[in-house]
Jmol script that loads the backbone (N, CA, C; Angstrom):
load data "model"
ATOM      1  N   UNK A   1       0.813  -1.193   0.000  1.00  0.00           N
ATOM      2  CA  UNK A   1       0.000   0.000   0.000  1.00  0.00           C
ATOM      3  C   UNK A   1       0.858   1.259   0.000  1.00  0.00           C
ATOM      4  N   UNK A   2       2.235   1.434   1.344  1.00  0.00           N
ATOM      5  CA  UNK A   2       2.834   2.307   0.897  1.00  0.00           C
ATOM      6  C   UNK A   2       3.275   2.782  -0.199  1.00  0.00           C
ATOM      7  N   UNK A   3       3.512   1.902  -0.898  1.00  0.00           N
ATOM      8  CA  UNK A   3       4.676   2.056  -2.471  1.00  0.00           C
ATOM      9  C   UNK A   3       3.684   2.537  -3.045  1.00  0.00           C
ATOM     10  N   UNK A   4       2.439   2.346  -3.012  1.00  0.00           N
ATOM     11  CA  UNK A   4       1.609   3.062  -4.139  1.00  0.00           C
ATOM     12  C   UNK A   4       1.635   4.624  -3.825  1.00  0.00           C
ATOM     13  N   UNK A   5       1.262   4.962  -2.900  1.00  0.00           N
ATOM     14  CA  UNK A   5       1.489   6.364  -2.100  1.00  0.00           C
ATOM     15  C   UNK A   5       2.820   7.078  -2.460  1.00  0.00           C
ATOM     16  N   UNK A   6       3.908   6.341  -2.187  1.00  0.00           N
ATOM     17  CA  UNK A   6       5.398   6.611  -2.499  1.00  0.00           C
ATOM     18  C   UNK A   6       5.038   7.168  -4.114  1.00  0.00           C
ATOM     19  N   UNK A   7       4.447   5.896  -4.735  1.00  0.00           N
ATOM     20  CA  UNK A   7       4.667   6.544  -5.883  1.00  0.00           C
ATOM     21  C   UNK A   7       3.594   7.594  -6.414  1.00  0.00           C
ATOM     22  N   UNK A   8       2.524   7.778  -5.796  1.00  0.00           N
ATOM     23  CA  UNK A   8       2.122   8.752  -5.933  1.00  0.00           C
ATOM     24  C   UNK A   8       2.592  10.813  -5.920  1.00  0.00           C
ATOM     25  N   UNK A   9       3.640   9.819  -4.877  1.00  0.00           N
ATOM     26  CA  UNK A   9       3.826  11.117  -4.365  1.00  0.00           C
ATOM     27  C   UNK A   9       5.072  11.889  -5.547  1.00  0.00           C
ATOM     28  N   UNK A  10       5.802  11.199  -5.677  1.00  0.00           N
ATOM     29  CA  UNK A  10       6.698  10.897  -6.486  1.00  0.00           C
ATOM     30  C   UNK A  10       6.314  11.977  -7.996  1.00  0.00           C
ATOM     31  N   UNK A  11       4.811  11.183  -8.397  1.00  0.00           N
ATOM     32  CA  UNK A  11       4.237  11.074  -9.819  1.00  0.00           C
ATOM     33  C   UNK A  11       3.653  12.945  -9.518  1.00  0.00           C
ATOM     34  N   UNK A  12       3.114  12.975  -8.229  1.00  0.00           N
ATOM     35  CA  UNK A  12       2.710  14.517  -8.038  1.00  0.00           C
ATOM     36  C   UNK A  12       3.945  15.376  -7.946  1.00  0.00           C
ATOM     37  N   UNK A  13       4.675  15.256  -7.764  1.00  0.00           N
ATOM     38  CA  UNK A  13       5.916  16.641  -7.602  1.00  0.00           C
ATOM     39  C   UNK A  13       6.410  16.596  -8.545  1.00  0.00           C
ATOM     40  N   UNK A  14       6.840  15.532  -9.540  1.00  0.00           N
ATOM     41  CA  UNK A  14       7.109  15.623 -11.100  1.00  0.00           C
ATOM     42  C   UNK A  14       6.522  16.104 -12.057  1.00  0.00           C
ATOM     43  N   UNK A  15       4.833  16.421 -11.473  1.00  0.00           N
ATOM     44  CA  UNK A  15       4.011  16.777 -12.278  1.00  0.00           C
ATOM     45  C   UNK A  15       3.883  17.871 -11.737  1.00  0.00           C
ATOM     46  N   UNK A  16       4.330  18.756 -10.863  1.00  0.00           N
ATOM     47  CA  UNK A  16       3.850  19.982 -10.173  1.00  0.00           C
ATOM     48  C   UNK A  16       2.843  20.408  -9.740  1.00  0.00           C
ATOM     49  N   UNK A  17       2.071  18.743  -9.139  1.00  0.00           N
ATOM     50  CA  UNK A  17       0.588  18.778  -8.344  1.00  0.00           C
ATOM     51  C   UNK A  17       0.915  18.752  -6.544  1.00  0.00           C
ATOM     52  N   UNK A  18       0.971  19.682  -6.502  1.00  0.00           N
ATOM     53  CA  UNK A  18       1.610  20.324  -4.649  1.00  0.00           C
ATOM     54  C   UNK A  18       0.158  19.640  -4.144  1.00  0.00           C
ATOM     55  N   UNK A  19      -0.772  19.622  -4.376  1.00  0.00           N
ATOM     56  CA  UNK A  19      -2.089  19.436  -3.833  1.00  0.00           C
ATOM     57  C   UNK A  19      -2.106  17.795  -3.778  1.00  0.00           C
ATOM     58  N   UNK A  20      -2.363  17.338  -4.577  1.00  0.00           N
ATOM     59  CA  UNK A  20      -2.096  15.694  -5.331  1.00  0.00           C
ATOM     60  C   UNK A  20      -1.060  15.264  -3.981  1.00  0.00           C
ATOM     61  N   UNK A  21       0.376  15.904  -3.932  1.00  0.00           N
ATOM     62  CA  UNK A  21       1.522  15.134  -3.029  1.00  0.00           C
ATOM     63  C   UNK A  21       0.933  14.971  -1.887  1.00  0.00           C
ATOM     64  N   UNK A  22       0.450  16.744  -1.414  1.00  0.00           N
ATOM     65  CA  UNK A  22       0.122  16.294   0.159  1.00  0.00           C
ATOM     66  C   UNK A  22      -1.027  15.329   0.420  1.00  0.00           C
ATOM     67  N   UNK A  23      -1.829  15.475  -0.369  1.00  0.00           N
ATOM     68  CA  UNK A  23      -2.943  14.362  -0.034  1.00  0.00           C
ATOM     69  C   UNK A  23      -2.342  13.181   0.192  1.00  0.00           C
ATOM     70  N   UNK A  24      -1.161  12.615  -0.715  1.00  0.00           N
ATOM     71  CA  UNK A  24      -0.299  11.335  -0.910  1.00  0.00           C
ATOM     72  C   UNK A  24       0.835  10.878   0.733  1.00  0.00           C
ATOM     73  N   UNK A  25       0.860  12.386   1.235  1.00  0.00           N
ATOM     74  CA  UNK A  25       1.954  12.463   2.199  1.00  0.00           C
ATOM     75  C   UNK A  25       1.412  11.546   3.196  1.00  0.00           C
ATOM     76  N   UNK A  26       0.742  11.327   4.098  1.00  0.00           N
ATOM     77  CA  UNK A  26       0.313  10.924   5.130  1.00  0.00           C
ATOM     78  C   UNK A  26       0.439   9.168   4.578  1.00  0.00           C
ATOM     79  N   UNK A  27      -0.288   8.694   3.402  1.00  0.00           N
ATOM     80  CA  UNK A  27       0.086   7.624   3.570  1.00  0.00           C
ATOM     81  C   UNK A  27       1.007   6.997   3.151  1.00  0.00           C
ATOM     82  N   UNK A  28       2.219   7.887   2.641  1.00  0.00           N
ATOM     83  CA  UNK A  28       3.794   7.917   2.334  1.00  0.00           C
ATOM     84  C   UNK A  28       4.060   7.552   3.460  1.00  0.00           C
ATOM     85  N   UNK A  29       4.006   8.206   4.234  1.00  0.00           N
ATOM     86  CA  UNK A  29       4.785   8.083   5.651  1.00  0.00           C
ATOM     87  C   UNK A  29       5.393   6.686   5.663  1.00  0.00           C
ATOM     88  N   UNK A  30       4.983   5.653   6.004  1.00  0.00           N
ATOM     89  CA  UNK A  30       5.562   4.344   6.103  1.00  0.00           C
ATOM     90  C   UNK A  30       6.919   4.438   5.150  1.00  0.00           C
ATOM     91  N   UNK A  31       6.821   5.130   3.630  1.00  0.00           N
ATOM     92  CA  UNK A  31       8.084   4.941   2.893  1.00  0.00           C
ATOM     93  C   UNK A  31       9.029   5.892   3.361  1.00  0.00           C
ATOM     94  N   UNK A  32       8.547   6.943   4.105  1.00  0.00           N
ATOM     95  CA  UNK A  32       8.955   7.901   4.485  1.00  0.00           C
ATOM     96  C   UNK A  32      10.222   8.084   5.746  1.00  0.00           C
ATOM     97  N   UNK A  33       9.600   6.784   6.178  1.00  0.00           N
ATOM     98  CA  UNK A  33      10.247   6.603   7.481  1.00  0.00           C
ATOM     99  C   UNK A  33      11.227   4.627   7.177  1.00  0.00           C
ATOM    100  N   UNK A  34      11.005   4.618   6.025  1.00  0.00           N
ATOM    101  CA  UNK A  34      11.643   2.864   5.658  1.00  0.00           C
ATOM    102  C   UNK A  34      12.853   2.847   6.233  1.00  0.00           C
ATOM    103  N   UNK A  35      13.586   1.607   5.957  1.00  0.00           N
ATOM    104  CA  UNK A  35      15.042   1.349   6.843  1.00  0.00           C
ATOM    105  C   UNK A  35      16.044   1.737   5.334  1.00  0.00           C
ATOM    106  N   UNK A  36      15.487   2.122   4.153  1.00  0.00           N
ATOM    107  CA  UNK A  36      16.136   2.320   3.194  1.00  0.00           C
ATOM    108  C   UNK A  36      16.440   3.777   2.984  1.00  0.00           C
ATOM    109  N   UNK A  37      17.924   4.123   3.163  1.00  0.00           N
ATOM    110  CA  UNK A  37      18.328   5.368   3.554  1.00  0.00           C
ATOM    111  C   UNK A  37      18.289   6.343   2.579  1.00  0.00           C
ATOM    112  N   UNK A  38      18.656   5.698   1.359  1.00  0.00           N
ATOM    113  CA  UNK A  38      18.922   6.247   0.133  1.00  0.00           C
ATOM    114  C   UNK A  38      17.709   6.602  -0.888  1.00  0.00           C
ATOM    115  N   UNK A  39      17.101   5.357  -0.866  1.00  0.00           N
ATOM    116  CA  UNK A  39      15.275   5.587  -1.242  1.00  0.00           C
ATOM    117  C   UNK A  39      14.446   6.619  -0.683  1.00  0.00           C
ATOM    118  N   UNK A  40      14.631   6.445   0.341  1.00  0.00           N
ATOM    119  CA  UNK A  40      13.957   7.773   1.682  1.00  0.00           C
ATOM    120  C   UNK A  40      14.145   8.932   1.512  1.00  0.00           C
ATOM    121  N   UNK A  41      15.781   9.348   0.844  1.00  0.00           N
ATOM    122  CA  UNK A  41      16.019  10.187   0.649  1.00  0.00           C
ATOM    123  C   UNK A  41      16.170  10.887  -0.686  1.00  0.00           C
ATOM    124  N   UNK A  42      15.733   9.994  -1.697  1.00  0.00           N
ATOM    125  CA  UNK A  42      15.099  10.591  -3.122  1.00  0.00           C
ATOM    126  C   UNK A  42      13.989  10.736  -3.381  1.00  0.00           C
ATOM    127  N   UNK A  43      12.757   9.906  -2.194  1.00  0.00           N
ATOM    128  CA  UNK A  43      11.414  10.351  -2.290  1.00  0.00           C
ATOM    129  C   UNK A  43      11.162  11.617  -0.984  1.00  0.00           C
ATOM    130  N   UNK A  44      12.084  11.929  -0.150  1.00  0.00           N
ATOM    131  CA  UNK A  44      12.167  13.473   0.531  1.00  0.00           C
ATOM    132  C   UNK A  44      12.549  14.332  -0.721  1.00  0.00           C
ATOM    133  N   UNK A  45      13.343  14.149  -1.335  1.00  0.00           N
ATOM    134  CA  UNK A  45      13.392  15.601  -2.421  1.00  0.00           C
ATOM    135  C   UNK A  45      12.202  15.584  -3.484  1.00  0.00           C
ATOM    136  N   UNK A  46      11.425  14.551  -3.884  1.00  0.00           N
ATOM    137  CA  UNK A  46      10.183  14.662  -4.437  1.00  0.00           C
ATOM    138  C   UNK A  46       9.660  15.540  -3.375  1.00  0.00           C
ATOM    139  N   UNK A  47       8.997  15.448  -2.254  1.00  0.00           N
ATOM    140  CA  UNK A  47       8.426  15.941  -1.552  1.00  0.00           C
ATOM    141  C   UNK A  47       9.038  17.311  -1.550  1.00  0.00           C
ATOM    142  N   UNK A  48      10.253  17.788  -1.288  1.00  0.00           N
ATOM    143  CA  UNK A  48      10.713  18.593  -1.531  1.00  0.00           C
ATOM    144  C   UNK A  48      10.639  19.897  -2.666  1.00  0.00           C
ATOM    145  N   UNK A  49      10.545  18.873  -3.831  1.00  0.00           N
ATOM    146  CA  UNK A  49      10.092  19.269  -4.736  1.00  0.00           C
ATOM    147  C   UNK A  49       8.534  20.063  -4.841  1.00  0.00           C
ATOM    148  N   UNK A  50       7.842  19.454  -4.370  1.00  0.00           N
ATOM    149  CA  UNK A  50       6.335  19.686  -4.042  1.00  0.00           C
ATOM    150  C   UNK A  50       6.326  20.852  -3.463  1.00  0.00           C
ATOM    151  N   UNK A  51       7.203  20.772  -1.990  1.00  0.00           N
ATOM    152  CA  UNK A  51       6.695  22.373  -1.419  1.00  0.00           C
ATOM    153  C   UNK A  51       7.433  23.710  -2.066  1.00  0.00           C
ATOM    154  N   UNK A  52       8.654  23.395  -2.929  1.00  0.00           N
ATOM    155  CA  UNK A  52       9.175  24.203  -3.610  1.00  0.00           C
ATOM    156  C   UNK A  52       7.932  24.986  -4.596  1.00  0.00           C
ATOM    157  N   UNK A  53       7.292  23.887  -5.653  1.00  0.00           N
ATOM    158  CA  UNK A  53       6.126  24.281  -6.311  1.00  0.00           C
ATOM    159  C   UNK A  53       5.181  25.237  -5.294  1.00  0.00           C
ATOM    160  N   UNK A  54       4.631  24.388  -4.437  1.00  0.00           N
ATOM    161  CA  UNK A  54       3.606  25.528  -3.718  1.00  0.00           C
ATOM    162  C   UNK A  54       4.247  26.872  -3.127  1.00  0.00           C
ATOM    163  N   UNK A  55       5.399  26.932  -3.099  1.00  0.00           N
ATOM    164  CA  UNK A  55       5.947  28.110  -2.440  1.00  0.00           C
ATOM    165  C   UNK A  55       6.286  27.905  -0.888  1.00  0.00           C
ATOM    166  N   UNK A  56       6.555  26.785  -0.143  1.00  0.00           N
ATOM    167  CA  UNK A  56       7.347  26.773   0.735  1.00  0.00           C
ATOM    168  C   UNK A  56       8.253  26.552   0.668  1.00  0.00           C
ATOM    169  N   UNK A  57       8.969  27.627   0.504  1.00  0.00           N
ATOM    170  CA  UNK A  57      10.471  27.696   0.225  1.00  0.00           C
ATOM    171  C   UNK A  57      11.198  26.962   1.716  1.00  0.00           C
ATOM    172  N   UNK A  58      10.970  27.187   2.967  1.00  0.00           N
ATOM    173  CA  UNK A  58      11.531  27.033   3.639  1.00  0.00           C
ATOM    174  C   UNK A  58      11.498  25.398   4.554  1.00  0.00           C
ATOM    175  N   UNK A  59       9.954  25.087   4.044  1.00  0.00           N
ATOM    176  CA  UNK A  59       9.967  23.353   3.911  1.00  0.00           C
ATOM    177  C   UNK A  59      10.613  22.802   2.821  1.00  0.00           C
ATOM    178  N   UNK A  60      11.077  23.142   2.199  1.00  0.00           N
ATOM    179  CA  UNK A  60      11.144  22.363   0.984  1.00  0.00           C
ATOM    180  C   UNK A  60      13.100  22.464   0.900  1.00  0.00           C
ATOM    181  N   UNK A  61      14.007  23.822   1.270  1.00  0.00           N
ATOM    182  CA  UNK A  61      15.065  23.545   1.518  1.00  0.00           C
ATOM    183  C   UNK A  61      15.515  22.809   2.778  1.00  0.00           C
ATOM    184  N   UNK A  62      14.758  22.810   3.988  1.00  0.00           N
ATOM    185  CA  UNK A  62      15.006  22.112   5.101  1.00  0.00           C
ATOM    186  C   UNK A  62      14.993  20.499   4.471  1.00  0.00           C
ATOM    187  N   UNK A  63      14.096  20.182   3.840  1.00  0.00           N
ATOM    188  CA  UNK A  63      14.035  18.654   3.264  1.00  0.00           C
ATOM    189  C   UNK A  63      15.443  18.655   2.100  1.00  0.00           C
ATOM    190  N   UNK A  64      15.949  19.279   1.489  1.00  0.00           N
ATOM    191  CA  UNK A  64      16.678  19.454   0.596  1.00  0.00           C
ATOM    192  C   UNK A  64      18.167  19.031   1.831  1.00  0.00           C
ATOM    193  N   UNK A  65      18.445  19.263   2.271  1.00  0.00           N
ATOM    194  CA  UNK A  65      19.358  19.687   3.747  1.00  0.00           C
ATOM    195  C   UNK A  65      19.604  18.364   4.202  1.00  0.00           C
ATOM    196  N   UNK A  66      18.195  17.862   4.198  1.00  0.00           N
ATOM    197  CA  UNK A  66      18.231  16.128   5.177  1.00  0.00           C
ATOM    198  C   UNK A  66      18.400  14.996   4.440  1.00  0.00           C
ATOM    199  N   UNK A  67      17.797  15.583   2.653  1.00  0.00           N
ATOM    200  CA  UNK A  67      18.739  14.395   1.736  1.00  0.00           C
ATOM    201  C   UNK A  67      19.795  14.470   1.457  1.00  0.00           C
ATOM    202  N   UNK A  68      20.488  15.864   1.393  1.00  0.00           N
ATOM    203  CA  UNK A  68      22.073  15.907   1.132  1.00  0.00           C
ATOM    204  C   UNK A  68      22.710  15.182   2.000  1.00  0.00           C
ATOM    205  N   UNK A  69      22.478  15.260   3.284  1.00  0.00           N
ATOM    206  CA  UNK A  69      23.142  14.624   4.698  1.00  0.00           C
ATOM    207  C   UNK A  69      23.305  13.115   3.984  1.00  0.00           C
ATOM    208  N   UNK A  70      22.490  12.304   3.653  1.00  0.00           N
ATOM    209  CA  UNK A  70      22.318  11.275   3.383  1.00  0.00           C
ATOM    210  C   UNK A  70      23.078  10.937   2.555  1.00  0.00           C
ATOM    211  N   UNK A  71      22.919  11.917   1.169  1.00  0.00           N
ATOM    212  CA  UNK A  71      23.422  11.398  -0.274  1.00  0.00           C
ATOM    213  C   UNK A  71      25.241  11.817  -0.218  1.00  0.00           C
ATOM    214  N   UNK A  72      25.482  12.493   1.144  1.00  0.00           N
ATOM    215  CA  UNK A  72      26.817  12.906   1.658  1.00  0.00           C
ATOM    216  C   UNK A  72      27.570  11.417   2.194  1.00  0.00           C
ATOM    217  N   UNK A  73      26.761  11.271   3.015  1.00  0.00           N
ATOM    218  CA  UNK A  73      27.052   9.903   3.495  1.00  0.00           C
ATOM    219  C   UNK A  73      27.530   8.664   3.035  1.00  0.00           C
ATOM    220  N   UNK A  74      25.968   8.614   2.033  1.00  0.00           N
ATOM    221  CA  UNK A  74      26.495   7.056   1.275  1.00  0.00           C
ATOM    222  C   UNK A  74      27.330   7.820  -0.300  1.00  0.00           C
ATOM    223  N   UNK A  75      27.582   9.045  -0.282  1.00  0.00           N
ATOM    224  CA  UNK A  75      28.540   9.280  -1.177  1.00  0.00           C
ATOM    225  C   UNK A  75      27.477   8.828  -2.938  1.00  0.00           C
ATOM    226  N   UNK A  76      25.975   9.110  -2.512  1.00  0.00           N
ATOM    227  CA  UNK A  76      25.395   9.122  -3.905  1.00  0.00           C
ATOM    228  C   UNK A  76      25.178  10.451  -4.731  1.00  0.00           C
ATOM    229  N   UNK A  77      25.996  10.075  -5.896  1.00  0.00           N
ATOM    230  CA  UNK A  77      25.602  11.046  -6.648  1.00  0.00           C
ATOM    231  C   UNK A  77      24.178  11.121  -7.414  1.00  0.00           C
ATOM    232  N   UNK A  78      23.451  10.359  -7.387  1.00  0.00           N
ATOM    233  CA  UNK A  78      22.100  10.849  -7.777  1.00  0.00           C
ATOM    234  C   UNK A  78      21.060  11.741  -7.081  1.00  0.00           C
ATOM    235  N   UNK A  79      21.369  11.223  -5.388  1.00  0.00           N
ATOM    236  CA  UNK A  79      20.641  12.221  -4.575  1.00  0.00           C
ATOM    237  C   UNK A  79      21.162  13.613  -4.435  1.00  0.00           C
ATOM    238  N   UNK A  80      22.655  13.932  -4.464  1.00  0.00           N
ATOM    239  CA  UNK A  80      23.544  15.184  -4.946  1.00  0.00           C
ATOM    240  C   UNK A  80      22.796  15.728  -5.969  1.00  0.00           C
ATOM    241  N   UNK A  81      22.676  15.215  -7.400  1.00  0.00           N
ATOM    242  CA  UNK A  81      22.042  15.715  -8.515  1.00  0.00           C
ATOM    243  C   UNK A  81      20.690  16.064  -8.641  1.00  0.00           C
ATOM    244  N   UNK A  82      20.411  15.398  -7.562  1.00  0.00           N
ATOM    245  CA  UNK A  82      18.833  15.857  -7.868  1.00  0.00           C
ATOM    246  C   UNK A  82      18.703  16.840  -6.886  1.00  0.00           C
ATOM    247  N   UNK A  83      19.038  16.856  -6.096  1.00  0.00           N
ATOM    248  CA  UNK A  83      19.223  17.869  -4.952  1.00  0.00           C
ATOM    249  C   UNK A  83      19.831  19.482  -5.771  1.00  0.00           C
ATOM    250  N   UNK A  84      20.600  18.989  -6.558  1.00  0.00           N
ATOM    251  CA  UNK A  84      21.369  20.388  -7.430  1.00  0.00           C
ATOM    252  C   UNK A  84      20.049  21.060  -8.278  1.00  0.00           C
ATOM    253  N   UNK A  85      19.484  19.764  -8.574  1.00  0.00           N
ATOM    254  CA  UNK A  85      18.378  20.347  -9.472  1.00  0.00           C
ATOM    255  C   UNK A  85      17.446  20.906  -9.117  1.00  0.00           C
ATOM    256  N   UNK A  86      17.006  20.675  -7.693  1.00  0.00           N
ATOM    257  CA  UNK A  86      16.074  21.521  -7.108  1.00  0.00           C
ATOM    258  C   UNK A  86      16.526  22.940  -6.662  1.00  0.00           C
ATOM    259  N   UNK A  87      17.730  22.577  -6.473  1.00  0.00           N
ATOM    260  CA  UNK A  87      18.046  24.139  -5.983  1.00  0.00           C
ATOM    261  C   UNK A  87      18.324  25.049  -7.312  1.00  0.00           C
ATOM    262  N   UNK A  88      18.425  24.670  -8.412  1.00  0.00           N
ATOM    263  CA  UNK A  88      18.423  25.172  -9.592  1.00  0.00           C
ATOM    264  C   UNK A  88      16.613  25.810 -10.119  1.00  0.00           C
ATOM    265  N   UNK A  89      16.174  24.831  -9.456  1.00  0.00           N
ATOM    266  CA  UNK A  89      15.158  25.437 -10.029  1.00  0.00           C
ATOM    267  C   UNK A  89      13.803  26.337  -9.579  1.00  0.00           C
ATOM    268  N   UNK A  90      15.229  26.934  -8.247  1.00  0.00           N
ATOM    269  CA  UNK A  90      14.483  28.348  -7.818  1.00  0.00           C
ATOM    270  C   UNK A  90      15.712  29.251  -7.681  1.00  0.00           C
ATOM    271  N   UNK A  91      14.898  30.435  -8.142  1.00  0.00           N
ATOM    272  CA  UNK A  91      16.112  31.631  -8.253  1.00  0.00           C
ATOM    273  C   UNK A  91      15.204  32.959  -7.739  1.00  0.00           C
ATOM    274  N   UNK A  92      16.787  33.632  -6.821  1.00  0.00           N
ATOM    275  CA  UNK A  92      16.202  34.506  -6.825  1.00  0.00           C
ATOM    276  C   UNK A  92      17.295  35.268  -6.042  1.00  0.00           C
ATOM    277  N   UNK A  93      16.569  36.806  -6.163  1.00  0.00           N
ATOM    278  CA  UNK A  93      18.307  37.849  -5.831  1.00  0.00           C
ATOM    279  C   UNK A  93      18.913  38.003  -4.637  1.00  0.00           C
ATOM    280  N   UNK A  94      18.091  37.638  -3.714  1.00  0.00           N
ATOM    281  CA  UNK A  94      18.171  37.318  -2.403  1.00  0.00           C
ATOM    282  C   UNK A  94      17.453  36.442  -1.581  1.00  0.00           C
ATOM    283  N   UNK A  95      18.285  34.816  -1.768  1.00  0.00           N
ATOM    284  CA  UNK A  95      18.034  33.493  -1.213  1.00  0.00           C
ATOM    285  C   UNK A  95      17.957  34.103   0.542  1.00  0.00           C
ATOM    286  N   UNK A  96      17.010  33.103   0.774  1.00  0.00           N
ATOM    287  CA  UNK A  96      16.644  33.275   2.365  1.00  0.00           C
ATOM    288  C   UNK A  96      17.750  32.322   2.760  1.00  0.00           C
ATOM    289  N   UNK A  97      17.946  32.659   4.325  1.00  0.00           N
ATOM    290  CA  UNK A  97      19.212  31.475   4.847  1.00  0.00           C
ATOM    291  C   UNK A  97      19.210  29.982   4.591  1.00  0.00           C
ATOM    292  N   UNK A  98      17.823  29.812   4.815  1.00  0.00           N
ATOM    293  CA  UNK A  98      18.173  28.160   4.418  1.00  0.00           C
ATOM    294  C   UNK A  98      18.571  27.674   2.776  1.00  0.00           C
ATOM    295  N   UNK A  99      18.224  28.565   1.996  1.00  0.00           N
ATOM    296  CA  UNK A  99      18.643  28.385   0.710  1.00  0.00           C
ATOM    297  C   UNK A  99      19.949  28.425   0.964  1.00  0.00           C
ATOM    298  N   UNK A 100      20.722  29.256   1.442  1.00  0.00           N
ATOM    299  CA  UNK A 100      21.760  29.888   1.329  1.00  0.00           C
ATOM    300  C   UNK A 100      22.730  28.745   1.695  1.00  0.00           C
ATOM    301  N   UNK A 101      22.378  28.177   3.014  1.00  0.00           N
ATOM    302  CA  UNK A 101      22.709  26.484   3.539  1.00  0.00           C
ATOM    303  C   UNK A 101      23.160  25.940   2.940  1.00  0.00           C
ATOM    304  N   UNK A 102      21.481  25.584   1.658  1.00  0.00           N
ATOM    305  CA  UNK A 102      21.960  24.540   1.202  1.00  0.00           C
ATOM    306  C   UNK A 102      23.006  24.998   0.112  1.00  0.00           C
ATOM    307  N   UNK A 103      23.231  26.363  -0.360  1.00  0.00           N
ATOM    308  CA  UNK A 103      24.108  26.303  -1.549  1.00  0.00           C
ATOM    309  C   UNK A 103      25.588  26.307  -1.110  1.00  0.00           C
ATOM    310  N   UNK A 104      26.000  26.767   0.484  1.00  0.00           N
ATOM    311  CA  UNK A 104      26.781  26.030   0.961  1.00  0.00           C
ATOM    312  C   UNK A 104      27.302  24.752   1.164  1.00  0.00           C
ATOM    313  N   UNK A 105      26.546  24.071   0.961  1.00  0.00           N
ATOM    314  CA  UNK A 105      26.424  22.555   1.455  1.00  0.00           C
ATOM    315  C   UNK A 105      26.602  22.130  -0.117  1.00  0.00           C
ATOM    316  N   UNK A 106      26.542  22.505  -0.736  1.00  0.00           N
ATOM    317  CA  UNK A 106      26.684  21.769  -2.578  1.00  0.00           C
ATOM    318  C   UNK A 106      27.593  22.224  -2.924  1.00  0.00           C
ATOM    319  N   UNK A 107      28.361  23.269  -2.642  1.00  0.00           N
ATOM    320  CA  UNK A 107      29.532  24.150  -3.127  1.00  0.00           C
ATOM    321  C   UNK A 107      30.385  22.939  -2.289  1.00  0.00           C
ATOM    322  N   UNK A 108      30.183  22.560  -1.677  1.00  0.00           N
ATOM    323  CA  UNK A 108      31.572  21.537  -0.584  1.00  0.00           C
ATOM    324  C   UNK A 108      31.755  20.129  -0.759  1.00  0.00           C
ATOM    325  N   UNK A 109      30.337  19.786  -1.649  1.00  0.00           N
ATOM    326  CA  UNK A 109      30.135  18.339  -2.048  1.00  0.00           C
ATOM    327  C   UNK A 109      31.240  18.305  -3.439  1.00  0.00           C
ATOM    328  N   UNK A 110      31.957  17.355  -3.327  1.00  0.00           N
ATOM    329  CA  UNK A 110      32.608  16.905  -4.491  1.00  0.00           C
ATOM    330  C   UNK A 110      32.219  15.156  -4.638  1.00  0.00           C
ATOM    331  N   UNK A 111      31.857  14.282  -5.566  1.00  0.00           N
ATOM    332  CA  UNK A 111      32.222  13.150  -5.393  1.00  0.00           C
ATOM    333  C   UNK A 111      33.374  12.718  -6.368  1.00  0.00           C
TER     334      UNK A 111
END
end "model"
wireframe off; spacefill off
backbone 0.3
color backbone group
């Protein structure tokens, strides 16, 4: 049942349905919270993704923050990249601190 949710949620932030995810969020949770570190942490930047769309900038880099930790860890570059891509795909002339974080935090990542 989770995985369907997972992938719901997934299918809504790719599609830029912020509404669609959160409905999906609650019964994500189970994938949300799995023993799979790396999975967990490419369906947090979907989610991520999501509140970026609706305009929570500041949920959406805090989640950005907690997959890097991860994709730092196990040294994945896909969660790095996708993580780059979200932060790419908000701009603006004056990033609030947690943006600012995370563009700290990617400027230091090398793999």
């Amino acid at each position: 049942m989770f995985e369907v949710a997972a992938a719901r949620l997934t299918c809504g932030a790719r599609l830029g349905l912020p509404r669609w995810v959160t409905t999906s969020q609650d019964t994500a949770a189970a994938a949300l919270t799995s023993s799979h570190e790396k999975q967990r942490a490419l369906l947090t930047l979907d989610l991520a993704g999501a509140h970026l769309t609706s305009g929570r900038l500041d949920g959406a880099f805090a989640l950005v923050t907690r997959a890097l930790e991860t994709g730092v860890r196990y040294r994945s570059g896909r969660i790095i990249e996708r993580a780059r891509g979200l932060r790419r795909a908000y701009a603006s002339p004056t990033p609030s601190r947690v943006v600012r974080d995370v563009d700290d935090r990617l400027h230091g990542i090398y793999l």
